[in-house]
N, C-alpha and C positions, 0 to 999 in steps of 0.2 A: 798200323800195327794191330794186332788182335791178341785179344786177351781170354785166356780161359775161364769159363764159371761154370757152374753150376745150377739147374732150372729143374724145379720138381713139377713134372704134368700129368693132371690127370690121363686113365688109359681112354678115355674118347677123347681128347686132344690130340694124344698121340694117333689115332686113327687117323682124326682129319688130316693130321702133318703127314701122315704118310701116302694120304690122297692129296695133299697140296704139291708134293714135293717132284720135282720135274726130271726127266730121265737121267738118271747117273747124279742124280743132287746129292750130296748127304743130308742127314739130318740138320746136322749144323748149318749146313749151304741152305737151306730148306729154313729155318728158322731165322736164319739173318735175314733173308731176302724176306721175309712175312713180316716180319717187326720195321726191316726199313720201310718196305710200300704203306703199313700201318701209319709212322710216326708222319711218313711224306703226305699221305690223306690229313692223316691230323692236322698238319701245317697250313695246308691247303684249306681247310675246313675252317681253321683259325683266319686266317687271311681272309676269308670270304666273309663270316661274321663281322669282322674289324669294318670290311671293306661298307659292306651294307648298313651297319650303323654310323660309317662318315654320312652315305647317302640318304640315309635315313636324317640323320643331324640337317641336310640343305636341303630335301626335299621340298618346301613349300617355295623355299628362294627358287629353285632351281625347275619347278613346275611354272611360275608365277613367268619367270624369263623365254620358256617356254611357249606360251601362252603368247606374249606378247611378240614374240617374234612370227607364231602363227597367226595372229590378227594381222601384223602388214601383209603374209601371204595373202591374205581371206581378201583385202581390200581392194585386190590388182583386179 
């Protein structure tokens, strides 16, 4: 379902939206699809933060196991 609002933009905004905007988009068309790809980066961006500070948290475990699996390589 899509709902009506209202959005006040600056006129260089408006510029770029009307160079973002893909043949036959509207502006509306043209605007949802920028905010979704935005919000999905962000998601994305969040995720990968979350992600790297789990790895970041077992980092030395996870080096240290590392380590000793490449020393029995080393000793063949």
């Amino acid at each position: 379902m899509k709902r009506k609002t209202s959005v006040t933009l600056s006129d260089d905004v408006l510029r770029m939206l009307g160079r973002a905007a893909a043949r036959g988009e509207s502006r509306s068309e043209t605007i949802e699809r920028l905010v979704r790809e935005g919000l999905l980066a962000r998601a994305r961006r969040l995720a990968d933060q979350r992600d790297l500070t789990i790895l970041n948290r077992h980092a030395d475990r996870l080096n240290r196991e590392a380590e000793d699996v490449l020393a029995y390589q080393a000793e063949r």
